[in-house]
C-alpha positions as CSV (number, residue, x, y, z in Angstrom):
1,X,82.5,-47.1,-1.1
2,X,81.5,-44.4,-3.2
3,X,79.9,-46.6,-5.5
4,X,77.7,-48.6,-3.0
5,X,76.2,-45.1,-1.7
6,X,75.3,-43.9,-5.0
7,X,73.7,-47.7,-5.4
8,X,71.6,-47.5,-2.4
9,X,70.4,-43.8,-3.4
10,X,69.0,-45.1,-6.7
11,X,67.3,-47.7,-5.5
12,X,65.6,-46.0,-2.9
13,X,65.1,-42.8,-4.7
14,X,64.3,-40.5,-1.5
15,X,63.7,-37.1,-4.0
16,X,61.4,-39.2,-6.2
17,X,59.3,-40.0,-3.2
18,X,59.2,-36.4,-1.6
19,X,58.1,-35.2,-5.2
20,X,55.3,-37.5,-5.6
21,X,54.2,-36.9,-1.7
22,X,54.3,-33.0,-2.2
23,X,52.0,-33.4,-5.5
24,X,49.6,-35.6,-3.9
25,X,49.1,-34.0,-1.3
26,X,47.4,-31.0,-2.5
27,X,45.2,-33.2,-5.0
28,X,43.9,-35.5,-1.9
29,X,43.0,-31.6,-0.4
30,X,41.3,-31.1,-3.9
31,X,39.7,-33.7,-4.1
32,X,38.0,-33.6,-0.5
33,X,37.2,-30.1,-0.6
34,X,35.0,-30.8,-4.2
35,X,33.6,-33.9,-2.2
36,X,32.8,-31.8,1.0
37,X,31.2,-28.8,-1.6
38,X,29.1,-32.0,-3.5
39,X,27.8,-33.6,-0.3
40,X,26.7,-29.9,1.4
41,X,24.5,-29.5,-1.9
42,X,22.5,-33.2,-1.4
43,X,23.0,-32.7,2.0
44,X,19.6,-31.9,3.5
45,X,19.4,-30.5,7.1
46,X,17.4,-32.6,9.8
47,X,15.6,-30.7,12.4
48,X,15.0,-32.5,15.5
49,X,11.3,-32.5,15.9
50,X,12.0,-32.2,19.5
51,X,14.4,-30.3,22.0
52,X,15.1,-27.0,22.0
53,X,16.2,-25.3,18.4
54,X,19.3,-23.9,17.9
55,X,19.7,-20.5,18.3
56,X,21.3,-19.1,15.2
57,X,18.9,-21.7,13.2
58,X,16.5,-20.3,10.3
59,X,13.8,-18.3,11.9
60,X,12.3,-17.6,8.8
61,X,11.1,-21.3,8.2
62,X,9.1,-21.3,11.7
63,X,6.8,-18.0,10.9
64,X,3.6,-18.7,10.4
65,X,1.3,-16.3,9.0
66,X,-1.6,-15.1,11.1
67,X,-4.8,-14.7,9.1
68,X,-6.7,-11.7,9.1
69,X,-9.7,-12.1,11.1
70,X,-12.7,-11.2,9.2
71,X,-15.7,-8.5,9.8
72,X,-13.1,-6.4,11.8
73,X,-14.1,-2.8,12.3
74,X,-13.0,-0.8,8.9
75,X,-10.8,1.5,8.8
76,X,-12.1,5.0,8.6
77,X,-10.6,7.4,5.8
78,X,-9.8,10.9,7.1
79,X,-8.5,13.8,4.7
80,X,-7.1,17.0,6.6
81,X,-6.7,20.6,4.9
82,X,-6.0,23.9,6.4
83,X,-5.9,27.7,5.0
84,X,-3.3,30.0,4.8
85,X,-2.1,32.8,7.4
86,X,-4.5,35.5,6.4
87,X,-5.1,38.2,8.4
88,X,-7.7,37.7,11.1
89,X,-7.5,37.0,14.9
90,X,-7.5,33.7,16.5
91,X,-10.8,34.7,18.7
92,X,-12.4,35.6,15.2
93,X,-12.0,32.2,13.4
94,X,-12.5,30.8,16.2
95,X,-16.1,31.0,16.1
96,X,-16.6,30.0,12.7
97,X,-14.8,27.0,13.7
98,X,-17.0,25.9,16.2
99,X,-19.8,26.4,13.7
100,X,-18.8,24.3,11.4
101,X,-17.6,21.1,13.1
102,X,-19.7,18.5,13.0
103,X,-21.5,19.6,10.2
104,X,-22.0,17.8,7.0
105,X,-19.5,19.2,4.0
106,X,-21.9,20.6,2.1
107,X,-24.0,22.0,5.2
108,X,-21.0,23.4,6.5
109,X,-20.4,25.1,3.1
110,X,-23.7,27.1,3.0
111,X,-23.5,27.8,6.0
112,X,-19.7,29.7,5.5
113,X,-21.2,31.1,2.6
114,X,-24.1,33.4,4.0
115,X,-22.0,34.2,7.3
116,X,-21.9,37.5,8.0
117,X,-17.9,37.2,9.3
118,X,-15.2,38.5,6.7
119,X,-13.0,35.4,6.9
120,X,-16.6,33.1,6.2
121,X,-16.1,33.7,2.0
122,X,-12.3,31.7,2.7
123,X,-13.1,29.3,4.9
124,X,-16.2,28.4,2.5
125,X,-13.7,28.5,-0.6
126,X,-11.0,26.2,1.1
127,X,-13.9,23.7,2.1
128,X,-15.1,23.2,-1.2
129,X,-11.5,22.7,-2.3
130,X,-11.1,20.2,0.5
131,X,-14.0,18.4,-1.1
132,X,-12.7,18.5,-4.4
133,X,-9.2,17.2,-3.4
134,X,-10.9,14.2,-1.0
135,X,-13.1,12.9,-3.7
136,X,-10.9,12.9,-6.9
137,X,-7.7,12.2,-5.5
138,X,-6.8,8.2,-5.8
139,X,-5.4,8.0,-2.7
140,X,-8.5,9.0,-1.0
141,X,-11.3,7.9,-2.9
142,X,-14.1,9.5,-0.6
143,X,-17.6,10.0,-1.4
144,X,-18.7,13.2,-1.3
145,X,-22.3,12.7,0.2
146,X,-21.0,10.8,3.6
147,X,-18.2,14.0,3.8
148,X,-18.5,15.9,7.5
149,X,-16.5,18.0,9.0
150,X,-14.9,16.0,12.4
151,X,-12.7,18.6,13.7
152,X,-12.0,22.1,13.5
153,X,-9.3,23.9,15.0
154,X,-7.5,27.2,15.0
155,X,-3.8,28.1,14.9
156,X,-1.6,31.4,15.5
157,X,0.2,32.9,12.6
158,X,2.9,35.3,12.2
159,X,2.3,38.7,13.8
160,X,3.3,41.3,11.0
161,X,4.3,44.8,13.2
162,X,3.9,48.2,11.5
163,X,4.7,51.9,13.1
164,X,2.1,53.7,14.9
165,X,3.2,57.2,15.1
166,X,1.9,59.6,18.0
167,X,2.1,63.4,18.8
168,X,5.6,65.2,19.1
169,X,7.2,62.8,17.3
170,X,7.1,59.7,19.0
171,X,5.7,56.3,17.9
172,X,4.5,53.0,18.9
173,X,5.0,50.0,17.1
174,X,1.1,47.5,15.6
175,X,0.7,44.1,15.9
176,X,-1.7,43.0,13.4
177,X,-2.4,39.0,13.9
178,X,-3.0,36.5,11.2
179,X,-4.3,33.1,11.8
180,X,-4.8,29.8,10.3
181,X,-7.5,27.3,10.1
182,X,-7.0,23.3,9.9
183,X,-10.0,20.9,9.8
184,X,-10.5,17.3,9.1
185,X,-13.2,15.5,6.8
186,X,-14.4,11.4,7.5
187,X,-17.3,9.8,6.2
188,X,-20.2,9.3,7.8
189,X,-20.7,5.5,9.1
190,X,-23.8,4.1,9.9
191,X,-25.0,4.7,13.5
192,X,-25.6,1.5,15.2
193,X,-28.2,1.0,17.9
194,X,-26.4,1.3,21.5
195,X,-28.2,-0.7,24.2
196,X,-28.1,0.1,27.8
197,X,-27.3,2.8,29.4
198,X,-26.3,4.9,26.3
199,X,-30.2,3.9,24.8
200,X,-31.3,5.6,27.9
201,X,-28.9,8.9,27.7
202,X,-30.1,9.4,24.0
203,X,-33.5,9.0,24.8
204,X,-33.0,12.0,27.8
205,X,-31.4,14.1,25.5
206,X,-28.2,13.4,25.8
207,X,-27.2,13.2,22.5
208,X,-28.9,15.7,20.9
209,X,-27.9,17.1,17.6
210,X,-26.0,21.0,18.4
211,X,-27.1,23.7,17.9
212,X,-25.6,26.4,15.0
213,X,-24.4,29.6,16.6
214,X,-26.2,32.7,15.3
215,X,-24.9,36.1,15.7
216,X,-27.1,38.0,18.4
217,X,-29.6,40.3,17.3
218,X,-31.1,43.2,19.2
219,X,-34.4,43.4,18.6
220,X,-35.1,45.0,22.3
221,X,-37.2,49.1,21.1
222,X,-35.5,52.1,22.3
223,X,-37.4,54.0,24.7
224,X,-37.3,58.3,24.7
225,X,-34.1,58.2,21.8
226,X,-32.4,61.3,22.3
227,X,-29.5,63.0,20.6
228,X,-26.2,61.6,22.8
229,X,-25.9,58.9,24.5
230,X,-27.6,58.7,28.2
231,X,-25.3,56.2,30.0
């Protein structure tokens, strides 16, 4: 009996056939995972051409780039400075502010320079610098003869505080102010004839050119001058 069971176990050789199952098995995975990796490479995507896309699908590839439409309005460079806190009051720079905007650079320059206000000699010094930095620097690029001065504003500084001593030994405490003044430089672009209404508002007056302020002068004669003061 013994040697009929160890017949039949040759001839059907059941660890044989579980070795060569367990070794082709992982080469038939091989082998479809190179054929899987070879076809995904040829492979190229359809896209229905109609129906709605798929959601996570390549977005990219459906951009289209919008031209730039041409003779659109320019863009208009702008270069903005300011001082330093010096001491002065707000109310006091505020002035030469408004004197200066609107003005062309180099207008606005002279005009700084024979001011009779104390901070006219800085704000005349940090224009020219403005123009020097706005015309040489590469980012910029500006040409000096269409420079004008489009705003003009005033800031606060800080408020330095010294002693102010009294009688009997008591004291007070000074404020003295310092302020600040920022400003902003475009070119000039070529005015274009308005019609309508804005033709008609210029040709009343409307958009006349301002004014520059000028410090008042009194020019009106004294009458009997006497020795103190008679009011």
């Amino acid at each position: 009996m013994f040697g009929a069971l160890k017949t039949a176990f040759r001839t059907h050789q059941p660890v044989s056939a579980l070795k060569s199952l367990t070794q082709s098995t992982p080469r038939g995975f091989h082998a479809m995972a190179l054929r899987f990796a070879e076809q995904k490479n040829t492979m190229n995507p359809i896209k229905p051409e109609l129906g709605a896309s798929s959601l996570f699908g390549d977005v990219s590839a459906h951009v289209k780039e919008v031209p730039v439409e041409q003779g659109g309005k320019a863009t208009v460079k702008e270069y903005q400075f300011s001082t330093a806190n010096f001491k002065t009051s707000t109310k006091k720079l505020r002035l030469l502010a408004n004197q200066i905007k609107g003005l062309d650079i180099q207008n606005a320059i002279n005009q700084m320079e024979f001011s009779q206000k104390r901070p006219g000699k800085r704000v005349m010094n940090t224009l020219a610098f403005a123009r020097t930095n706005a015309t040489t620097q590469e980012k910029y690029a500006m040409d000096a003869s269409k420079l004008y001065v489009d705003r003009a504003w005033v800031g606060k500084g800080i408020y330095h505080r010294r002693i102010k001593t009294h009688a009997r030994g008591k004291f007070g405490v000074m404020h003295h102010p310092t302020a600040h003044l920022k400003f902003t430089l475009k070119e000039r672009q070529p005015e274009t004839a308005e019609a309508g209404r804005a033709t008609r508002r210029s040709i009343r007056g409307w958009k006349q050119t301002k004014k520059i302020w000028t410090p008042l002068i009194e020019d009106k004669p004294i009458y009997n001058p006497t020795r103190v003061y008679n009011w």
